[in-house]
Each structure stands twice: as structure tokens, then as C-alpha cells.
C-alpha positions as CSV (number, residue, x, y, z in Angstrom):
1,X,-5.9,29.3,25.5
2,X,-7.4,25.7,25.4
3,X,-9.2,25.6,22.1
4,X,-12.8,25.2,22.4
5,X,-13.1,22.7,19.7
6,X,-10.7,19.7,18.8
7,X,-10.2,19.4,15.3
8,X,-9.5,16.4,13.9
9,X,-5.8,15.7,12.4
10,X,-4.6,17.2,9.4
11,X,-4.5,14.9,6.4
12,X,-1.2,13.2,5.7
13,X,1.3,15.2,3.4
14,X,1.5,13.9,-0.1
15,X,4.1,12.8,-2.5
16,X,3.4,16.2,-4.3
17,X,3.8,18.0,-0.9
18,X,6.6,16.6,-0.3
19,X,8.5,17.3,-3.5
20,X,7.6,20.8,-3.2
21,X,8.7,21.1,1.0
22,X,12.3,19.6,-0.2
23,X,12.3,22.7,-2.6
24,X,12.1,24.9,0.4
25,X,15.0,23.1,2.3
26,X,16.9,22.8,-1.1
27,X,16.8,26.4,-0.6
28,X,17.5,27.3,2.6
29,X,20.7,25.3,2.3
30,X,21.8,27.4,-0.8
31,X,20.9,30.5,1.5
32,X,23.3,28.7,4.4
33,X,26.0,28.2,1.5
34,X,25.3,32.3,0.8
35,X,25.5,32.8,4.4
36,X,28.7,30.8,4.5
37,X,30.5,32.9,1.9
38,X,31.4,30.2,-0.2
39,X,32.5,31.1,-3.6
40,X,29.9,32.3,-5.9
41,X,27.9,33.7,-2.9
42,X,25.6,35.9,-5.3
43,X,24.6,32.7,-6.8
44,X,23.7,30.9,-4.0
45,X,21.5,33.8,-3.1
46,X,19.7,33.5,-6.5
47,X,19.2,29.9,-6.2
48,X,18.0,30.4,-2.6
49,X,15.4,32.5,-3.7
50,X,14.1,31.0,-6.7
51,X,14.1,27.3,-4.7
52,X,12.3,28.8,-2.1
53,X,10.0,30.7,-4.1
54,X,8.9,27.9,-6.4
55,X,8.7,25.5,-3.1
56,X,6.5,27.9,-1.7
57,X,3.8,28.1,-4.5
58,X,3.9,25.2,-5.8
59,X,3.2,24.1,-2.0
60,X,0.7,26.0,-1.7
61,X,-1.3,24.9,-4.8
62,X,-0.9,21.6,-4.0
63,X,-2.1,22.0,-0.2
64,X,-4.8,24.8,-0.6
65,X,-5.4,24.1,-4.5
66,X,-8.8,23.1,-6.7
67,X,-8.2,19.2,-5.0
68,X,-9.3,20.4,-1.8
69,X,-12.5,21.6,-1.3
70,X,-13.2,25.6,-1.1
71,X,-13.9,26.7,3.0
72,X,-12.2,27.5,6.0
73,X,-10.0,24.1,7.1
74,X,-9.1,24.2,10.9
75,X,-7.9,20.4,11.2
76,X,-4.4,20.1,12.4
77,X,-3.8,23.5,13.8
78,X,-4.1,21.9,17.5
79,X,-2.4,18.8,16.5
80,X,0.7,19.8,14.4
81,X,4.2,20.5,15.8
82,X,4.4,23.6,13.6
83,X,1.4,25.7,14.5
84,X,0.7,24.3,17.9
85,X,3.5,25.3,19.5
86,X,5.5,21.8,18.9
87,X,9.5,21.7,18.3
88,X,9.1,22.7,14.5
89,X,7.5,26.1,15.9
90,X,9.8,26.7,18.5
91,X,12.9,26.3,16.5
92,X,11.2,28.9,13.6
93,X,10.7,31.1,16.6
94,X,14.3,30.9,17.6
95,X,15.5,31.6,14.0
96,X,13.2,34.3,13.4
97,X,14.2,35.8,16.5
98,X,17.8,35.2,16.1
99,X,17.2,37.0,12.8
100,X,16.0,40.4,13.8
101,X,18.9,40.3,16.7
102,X,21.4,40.1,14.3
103,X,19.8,42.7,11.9
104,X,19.0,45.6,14.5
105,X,22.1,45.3,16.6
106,X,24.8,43.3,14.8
107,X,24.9,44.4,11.2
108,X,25.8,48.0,10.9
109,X,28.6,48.8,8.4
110,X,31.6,49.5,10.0
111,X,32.6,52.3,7.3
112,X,34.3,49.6,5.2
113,X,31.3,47.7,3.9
114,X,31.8,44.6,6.4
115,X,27.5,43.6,8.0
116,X,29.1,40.9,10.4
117,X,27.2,38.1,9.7
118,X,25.0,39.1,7.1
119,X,28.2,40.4,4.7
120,X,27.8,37.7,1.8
121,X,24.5,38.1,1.6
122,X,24.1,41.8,1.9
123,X,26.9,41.8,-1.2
124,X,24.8,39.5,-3.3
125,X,22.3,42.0,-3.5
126,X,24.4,45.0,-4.6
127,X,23.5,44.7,-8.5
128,X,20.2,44.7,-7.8
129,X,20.5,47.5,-4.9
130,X,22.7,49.5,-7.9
131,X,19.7,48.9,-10.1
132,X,16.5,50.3,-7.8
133,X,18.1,52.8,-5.7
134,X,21.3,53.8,-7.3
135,X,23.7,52.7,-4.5
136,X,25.3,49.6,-2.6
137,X,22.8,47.4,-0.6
138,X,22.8,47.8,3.5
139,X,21.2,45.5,6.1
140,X,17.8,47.1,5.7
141,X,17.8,46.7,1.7
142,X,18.4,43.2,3.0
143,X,15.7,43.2,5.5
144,X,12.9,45.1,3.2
145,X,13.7,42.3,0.3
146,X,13.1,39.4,2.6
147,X,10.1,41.3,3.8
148,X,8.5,41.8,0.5
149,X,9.3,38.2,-0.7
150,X,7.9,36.5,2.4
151,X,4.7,38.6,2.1
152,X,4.1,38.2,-1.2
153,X,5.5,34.2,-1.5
154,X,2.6,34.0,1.7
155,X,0.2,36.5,0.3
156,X,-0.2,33.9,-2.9
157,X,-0.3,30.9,-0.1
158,X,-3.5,33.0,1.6
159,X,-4.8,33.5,-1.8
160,X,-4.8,29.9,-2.3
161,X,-6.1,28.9,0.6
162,X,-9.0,31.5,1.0
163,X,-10.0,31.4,-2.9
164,X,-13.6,30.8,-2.4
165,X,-13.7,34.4,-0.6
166,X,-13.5,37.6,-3.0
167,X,-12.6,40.0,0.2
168,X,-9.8,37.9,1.5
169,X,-8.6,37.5,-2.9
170,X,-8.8,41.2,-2.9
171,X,-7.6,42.1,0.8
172,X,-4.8,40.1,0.3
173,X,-3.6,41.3,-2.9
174,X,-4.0,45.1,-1.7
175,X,-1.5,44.3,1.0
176,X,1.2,42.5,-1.3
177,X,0.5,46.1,-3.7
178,X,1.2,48.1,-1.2
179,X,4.3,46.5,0.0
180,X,5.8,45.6,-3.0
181,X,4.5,49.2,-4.4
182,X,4.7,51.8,-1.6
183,X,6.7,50.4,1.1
184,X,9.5,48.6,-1.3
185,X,10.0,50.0,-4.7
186,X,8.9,53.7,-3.8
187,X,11.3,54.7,-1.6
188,X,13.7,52.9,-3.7
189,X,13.4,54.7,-6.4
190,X,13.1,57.6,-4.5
191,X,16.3,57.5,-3.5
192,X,17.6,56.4,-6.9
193,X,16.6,60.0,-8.0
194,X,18.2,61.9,-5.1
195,X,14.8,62.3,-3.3
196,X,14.7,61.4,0.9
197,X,13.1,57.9,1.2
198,X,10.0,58.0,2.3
199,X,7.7,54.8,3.3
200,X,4.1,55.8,1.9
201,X,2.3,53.3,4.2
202,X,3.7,54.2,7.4
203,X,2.2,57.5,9.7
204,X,2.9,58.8,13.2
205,X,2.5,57.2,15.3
206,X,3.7,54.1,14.2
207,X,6.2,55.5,12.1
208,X,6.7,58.3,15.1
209,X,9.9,60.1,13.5
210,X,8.0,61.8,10.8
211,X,6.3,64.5,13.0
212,X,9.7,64.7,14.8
213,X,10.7,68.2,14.6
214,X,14.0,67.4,13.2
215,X,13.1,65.4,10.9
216,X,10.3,67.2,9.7
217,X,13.2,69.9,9.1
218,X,15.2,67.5,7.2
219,X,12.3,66.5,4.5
220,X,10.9,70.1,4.3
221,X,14.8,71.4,3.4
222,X,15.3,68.7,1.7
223,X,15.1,68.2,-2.4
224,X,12.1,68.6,-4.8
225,X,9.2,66.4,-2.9
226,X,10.3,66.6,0.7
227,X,7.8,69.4,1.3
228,X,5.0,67.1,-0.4
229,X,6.2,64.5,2.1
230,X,6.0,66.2,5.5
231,X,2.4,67.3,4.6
232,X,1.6,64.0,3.0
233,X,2.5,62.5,6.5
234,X,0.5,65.1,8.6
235,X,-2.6,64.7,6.3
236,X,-2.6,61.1,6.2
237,X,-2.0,60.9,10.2
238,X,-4.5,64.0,11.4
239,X,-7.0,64.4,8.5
240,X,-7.5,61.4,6.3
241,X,-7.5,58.8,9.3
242,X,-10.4,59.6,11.1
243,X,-12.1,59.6,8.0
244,X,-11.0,56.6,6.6
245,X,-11.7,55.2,10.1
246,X,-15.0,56.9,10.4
247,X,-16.6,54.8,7.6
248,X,-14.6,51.4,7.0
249,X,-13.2,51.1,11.0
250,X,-9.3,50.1,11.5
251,X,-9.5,47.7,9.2
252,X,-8.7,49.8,6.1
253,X,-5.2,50.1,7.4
254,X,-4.6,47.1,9.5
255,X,-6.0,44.6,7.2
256,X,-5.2,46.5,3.8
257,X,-2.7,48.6,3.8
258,X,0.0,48.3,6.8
259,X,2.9,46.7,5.9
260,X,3.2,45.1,9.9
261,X,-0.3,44.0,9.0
262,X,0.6,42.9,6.0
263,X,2.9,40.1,6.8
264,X,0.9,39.3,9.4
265,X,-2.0,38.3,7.6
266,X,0.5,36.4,4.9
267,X,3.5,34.9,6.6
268,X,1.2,35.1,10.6
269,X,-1.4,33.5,9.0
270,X,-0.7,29.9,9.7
271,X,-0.3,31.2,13.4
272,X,-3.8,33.4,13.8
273,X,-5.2,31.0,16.1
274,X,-2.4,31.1,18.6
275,X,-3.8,34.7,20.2
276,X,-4.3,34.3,23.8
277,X,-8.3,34.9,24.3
278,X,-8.1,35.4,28.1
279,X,-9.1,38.0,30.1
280,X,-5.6,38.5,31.6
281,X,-4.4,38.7,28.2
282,X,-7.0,41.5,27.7
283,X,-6.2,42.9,30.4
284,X,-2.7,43.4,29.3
285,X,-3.7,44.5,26.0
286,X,-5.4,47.7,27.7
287,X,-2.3,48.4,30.5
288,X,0.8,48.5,27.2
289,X,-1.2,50.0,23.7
290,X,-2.3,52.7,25.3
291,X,0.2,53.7,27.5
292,X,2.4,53.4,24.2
293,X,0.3,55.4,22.4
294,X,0.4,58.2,25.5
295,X,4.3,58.0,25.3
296,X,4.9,58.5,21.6
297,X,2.2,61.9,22.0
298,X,3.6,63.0,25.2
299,X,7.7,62.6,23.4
300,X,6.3,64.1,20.1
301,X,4.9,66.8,22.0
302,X,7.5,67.7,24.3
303,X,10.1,67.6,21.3
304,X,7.9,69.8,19.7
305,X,7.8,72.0,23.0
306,X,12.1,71.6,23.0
307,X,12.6,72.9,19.2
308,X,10.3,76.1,20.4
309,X,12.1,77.0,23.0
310,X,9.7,76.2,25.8
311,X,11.5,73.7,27.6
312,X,14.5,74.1,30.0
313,X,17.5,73.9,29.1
314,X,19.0,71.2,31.0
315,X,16.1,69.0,28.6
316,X,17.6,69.9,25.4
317,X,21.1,69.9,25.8
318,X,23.4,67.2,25.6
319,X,24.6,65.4,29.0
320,X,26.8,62.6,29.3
321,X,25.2,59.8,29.3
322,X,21.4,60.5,30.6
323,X,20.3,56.7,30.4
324,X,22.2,53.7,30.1
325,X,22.1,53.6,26.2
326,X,22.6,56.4,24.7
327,X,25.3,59.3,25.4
328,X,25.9,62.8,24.8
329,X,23.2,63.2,24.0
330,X,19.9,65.6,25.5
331,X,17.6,64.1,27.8
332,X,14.6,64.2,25.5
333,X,17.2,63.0,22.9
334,X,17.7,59.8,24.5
335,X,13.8,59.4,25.7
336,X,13.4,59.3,21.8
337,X,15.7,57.4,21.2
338,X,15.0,54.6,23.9
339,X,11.5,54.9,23.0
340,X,12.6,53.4,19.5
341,X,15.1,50.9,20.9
342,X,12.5,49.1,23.4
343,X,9.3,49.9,21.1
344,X,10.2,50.5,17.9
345,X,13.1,47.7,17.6
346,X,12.6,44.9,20.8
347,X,8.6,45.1,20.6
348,X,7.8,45.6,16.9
349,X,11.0,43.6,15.3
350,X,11.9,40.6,18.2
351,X,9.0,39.7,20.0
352,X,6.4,41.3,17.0
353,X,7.6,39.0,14.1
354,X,9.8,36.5,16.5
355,X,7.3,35.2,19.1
356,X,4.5,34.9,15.7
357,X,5.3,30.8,16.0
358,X,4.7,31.2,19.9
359,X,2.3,33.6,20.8
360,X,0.5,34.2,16.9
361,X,1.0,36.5,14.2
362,X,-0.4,40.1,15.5
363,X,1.3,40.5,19.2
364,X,2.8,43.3,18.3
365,X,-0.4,44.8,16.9
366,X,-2.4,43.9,19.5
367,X,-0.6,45.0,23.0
368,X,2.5,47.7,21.4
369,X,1.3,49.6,17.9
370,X,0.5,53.5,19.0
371,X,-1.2,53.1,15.3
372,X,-3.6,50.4,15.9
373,X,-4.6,52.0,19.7
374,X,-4.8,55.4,18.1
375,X,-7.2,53.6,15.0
376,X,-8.9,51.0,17.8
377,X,-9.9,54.6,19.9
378,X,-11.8,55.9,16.6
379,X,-13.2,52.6,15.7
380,X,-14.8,51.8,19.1
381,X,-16.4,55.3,19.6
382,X,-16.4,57.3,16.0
383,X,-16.8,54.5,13.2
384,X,-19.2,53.1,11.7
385,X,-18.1,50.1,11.5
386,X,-19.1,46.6,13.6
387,X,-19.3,42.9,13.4
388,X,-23.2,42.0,13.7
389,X,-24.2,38.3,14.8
390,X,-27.1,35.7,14.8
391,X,-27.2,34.2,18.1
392,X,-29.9,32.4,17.1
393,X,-28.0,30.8,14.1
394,X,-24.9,30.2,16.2
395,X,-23.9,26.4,16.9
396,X,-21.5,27.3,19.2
397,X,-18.5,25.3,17.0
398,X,-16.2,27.5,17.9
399,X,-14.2,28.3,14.5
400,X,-14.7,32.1,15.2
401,X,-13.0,32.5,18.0
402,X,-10.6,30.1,17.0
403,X,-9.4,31.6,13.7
404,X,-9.5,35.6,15.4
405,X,-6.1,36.9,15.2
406,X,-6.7,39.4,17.6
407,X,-7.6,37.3,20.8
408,X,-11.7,38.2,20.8
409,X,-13.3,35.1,21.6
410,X,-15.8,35.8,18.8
411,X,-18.3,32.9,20.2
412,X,-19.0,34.7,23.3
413,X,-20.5,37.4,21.2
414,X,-22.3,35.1,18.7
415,X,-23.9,32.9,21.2
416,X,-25.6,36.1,22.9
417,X,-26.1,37.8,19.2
418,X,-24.4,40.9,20.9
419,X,-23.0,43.1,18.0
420,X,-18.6,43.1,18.0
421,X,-17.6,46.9,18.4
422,X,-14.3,46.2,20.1
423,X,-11.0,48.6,19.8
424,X,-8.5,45.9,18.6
425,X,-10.7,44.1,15.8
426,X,-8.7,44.3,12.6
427,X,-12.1,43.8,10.1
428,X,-9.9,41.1,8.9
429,X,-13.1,39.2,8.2
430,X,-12.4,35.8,9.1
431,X,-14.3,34.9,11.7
432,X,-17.3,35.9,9.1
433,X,-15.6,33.4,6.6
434,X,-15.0,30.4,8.9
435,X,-18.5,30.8,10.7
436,X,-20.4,27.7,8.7
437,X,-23.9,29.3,9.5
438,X,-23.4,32.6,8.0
439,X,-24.1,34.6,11.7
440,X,-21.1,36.9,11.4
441,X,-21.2,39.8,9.1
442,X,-19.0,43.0,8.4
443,X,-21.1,45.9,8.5
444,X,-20.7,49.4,7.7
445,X,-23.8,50.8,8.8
446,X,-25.2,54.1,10.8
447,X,-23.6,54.7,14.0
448,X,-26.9,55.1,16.0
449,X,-27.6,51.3,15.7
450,X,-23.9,50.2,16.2
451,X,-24.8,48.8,20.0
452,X,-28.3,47.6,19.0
453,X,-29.0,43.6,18.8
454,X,-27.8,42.5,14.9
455,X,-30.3,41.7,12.2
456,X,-30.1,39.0,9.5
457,X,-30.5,41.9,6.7
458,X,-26.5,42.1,5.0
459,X,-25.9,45.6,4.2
460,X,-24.3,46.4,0.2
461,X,-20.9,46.2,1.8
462,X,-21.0,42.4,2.6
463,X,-21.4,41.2,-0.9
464,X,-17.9,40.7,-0.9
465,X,-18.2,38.4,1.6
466,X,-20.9,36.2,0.2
């Protein structure tokens, strides 16, 4: 999209910048050393990490910190190489995407503790992998590590850079809890005491194999808390979403809790403006989530249907090869199965977290997460919740609908004062924060008026916001 406002250039990096950015490459060269398997690998992992880490924040403070003045800067974004699509973006992309290749399809242990590529730097984290969850690290102890770090190192850039804000201090820091907490040390140290691992933050249908028969079997035969955990996941999914939904809209998963969410609001950030506002790209929106969300229902359903009993045969038992990727294996098997290759792996993992340089940080919430349709379909119809404007406030400057993550081109709605009820909005609340007049507000207030023209009264719920 061709931005409705220029912004003028972002101001020149400084010798403290500077100092700090060679931290960060400082690191990555002692992660390329790990990578490398020179001697001492563990150690160059360690020193990796800590150079990056201190890069990172002390980055940060000196780019968002108390020398800068508190509000919503947009200057550069269209201008720089890194978050306009320049070379610098591109090659992150490629990395990134290079990245989650490697991990998902060329990284499995092949039974004697060789992860291709990833070996040396799987290995370094074995002592710690020992320490949390009482075995040998894997590729996806590797994965969830980097994950964590890069949404908490990010989470504490955001915090930075939206200080002025208590909702975006405190939204942030709920999602870097509840990864580092539920989606990183739980299941950890779940498995450390012979319990399944279980990821707290995830539901069907995003995390769609938890109200798979077979693995609802699994959990509910399984030690101590797997019963806990198969109803933990039905509650949370049938009974506690629509509620939750009901009074704060999507946005007290996608914005607050969801670990996919999570890094995009952290490490994405930097990238929010890059959604595609255009019709056609609305368009598409509609034509993938919700055919998504209808596959992973129709595939839980009908496994649900097999494990009765009340299918054929020929769809539950094993055939040689019924699609190209999987073999010997059932029909409905392998529509599972390909369902989390091309979804769960190529759409969430490559293009979700890949393309964020490219096409912004929340692609794969926007047009593939069966979680975000299934919470957009409550929020537009069922919640309470909505975005009211001030047309008559509205200067038409254009930093709401540049700074929306989700591709609503929030100035359309302002300039009319037309109330924002629509099925993707995250409640992310930035468009409020950016808006220099004060004509966007979150609102959680009776459903009757939801559609009616806003008012300039802020309900109890906005003092956050102020």
C-alpha cells in the first residue's frame, strides 16, 4: 500500500547506537562461530547470546529511551531499507525464512543425536536442556529458546518505545509472562517431572491436535495431570472463549496472551505498518481464514466420526501412499497430517514469521490462524467490544492506519466517525495511541450501541489508555 502520509527521515544513528548495533553483529558472529562447530561451541553460544542481548537493550534505551520524547514516532518507516522493504529487510527475510526451513524439515535427529545443521548449537544447549526438562536438547528446545529470547529481548524494545502508554507497558509485559511462563518453562518442567508437555497458551483450533482423538487418548491415559489437561484444553477452547471474547473481544488472546501474537507485537513490531490495506488484500483475508478454520472443524470432526466407528473403512485404514507426502498411512491420517504440513508448518512457521520483513508482522494471523477467525467470528457479532471514533476530531494524518497491524485502514473509519467492529482487529490499541487528537478509543461497552455513531464520553476501561 502507498502510505498516505510521508514521514520525514529518521534521525541519524548515534555514536551510542552505534556502539550498541556492533554488539549485535559481535554476536551474531559468535553464533556463526557456534554454527561452525569450532571448538568451544557451547561458549560461543553463550557469548552469542549475552552480546546480542545486551546489544539489543542497551539499543533500545538509547533509541526509544528518556532522550527522546514520549509518543508514537513514525519517521523513517517509509524511508529506511530495513522496514521499508529495502535490501536490509529482504536479506532478514531470507534468513528468517531460511531458518524455519532448516528447523521443520532439516533438523530431525537421525537416532544418533546428529540436527544437520543445527548440531553445535542444539549440543550447546544440553546443560541447560538437562537442567529444565531433565533430558538432551532437540531442535524445538532450540526453536522455543530463540523464541522466548527474541520476544522478550523485543518485548523490553516495545516497552521502551511505547513507555508513555500504561496498556501497551502492561500488554506487553503479559505477553513476555506468558511465554517465558506458560509457553516455555511450563512444559519444561512438565516434562522434567515425567508429566506430557503441554503448552498452556495454545487451544484448538490453533493448536488443532489437542481435540484429536488420539491425542486426547494419549493425555487422558497418560500420568498424574493428563486428565486436567484434556479438559483444560476443551474448557479453554468451548467454554472460557466466548466469554473471554464476549466482554474484552479478540484481543485478550491475540494481543495478550498468544504466543504467535506475542512475537508479533515484539520482534513484528518494527514491521506493523507493512500490512497491505487493500481491498484485494481483504478480500483474500475472507477467501483463506475462514476456509481454514472450516477445514480444521470439518478434519477434527470427521476424526472424531473415524475413532467412533462411523466412518468407512477404506477412511480409516492405512493405504499406500494416499497423498504425495505421507504413506501408509489412512486417508483421514494424511488429511491431518497435510493439514499441519501446509498450515501448521509452511503458513504459520515460513511465510507467518519469514515474510514479517516483507509483508508485516501478523500475516499469518490475519489470512491463516483458525484461532483468530474462530475469535474474529465472536468478536464481530457476540462481543462487546469496538473501536469508537471522532470524525469530527479527525485531521486525516493518517498514523492510524498507518501503524494497524492488521491491514484496517483505520482513517477511513475516523474521517466518517463510524465505530471499528471488524473480525480481524487485534484491540492492540495502537491506532488509539498514535492518533495525536485523541479520536480513537477502545471500548468495552453494551452491545446494543456497538454500530451506533461514537461519542466523546471514554468508558472506565480506557483509563489505561490515557
Amino acid at each position: 500500500m502507498t502510505p498516505t502520509l510521508l514521514f520525514a527521515d529518521a534521525p541519524p544513528l548515534t555514536a551510542a547506537q552505534r556502539g550498541w548495533l556492533g554488539l549485535v553483529a559481535a554476536g551474531l558472529l559468535a553464533l556463526a562461530l557456534c554454527l561452525a562447530d569450532v571448538a568451544r561451541a557451547g561458549w560461543w553460544l553463550g557469548a552469542a547470546l549475552a552480546l546480542t542481548s545486551a546489544g539489543t537493550l542497551g539499543w533500545s534505551r538509547a533509541t526509544f529511551g528518556a532522550t527522546r520524547p514520549a509518543g508514537v514516532h513514525l519517521d523513517g518507516i517509509w524511508t529506511q531499507g530495513s522496514s521499508a522493504r529495502g535490501a536490509l529487510a529482504w536479506i532478514t527475510g531470507l534468513l528468517l525464512t531460511a531458518f524455519y526451513v532448516i528447523l521443520y524439515w532439516f533438523s530431525g535427529n537421525d537416532g544418533n543425536g546428529n540436527f544437520g545443521l543445527l548440531s553445535p548449537v542444539i549440543h550447546a544447549l544440553d546443560g541447560f536442556s538437562q537442567a529444565l526438562r531433565g533430558r538432551a536438547a532437540d531442535q524445538w528446545f532450540l526453536y522455543g529458546t530463540f523464541y522466548t529470547l527474541a520476544v522478550g529481548l523485543m518485548g523490553a524494545r516495545a516497552m521502551f518505545k511505547y513507555r508513555h502508554t500504561r496498556y501497551h507497558l502492561l500488554r506487553t509485559g503479559s505477553l513476555v509472562f506468558f511465554q517465558l511462563g506458560f509457553a516455555y518453562l511450563l512444559p519444561g518442567l512438565l516434562l522434567f517431572f515425567q508429566q506430557p508437555e503441554f503448552y498452556f497458551t495454545y487451544f484448538w483450533p490453533l493448536k488443532h491436535n489437542y481435540l484429536f482423538p488420539s491425542d486426547m487418548r494419549a493425555l487422558a491415559s497418560g500420568p498424574g495431570l493428563g486428565v486436567f489437561l484434556v479438559v483444560w484444553g476443551a474448557v479453554m477452547s468451548f467454554a472460557a472463549t466466548p466469554v473471554l471474547t464476549y466482554f474484552f473481544g479478540k484481543r485478550w488472546y491475540c494481543s495478550w496472551v498468544c504466543g504467535c501474537g506475542g512475537l508479533a507485537e515484539t520482534a513484528g513490531d518494527p514491521y506493523r505498518h507493512l500490512a497491505d490495506k487493500s481491498q484485494a488484500a481483504w478480500r483474500l483475508e475472507v477467501r483463506l481464514v475462514y476456509p481454514i478454520l472450516g477445514l480444521i472443524t470439518l478434519i477434527t470432526v470427521l476424526l472424531w466420526l473415524g475413532a467412533a466407528g462411523k466412518l468407512p473403512a477404506w477412511a480409516t485404514t492405512a493405504h499406500p501412499a494416499p497423498l504425495a507426502f505421507f504413506s501408509n498411512v489412512s486417508p483421514l491420517d494424511a488429511l491431518s497430517k497435510t493439514y499441519g504440513f501446509v498450515v501448521g508448518a509452511v503458513f504459520s512457521g515460513v511465510v507467518g514469521v519469514g515474510f514479517y520483513p516483507i509483508l508485516g508482522a501478523r500475516v499469518w494471523c490475519r489470512f491463516g490462524c483458525p484461532m483468530a477467525a474462530y475469535l474474529g467470528l465472536l468478536q464481530k457479532h457476540f462481543s462487546r467490544f469496538r473501536i469508537s471514533t471522532n470524525g469530527g476530531q479527525c485531521i486525516s494524518c493518517g498514523n492510524c492506519s498507518n501503524i494497524c497491524e492488521m491491514g484496517i485502514d483505520v482513517k477511513q473509519y475516523a474521517q466518517r466517525g463510524e465505530p471499528i467492529i471488524r473480525a480481524s482487529c487485534v484491540g492492540c490499541g495502537m491506532c488509539a495511541t498514535a492518533c495525536p487528537r485523541g479520536v480513537l478509543k477502545l471500548e468495552n461497552g453494551p452491545v446494543a450501541g456497538r454500530y451506533a455513531a461514537s461519542v466523546l464520553i471514554a468508558p472506565e476501561s480506557l483509563r489505561l489508555l490515557s
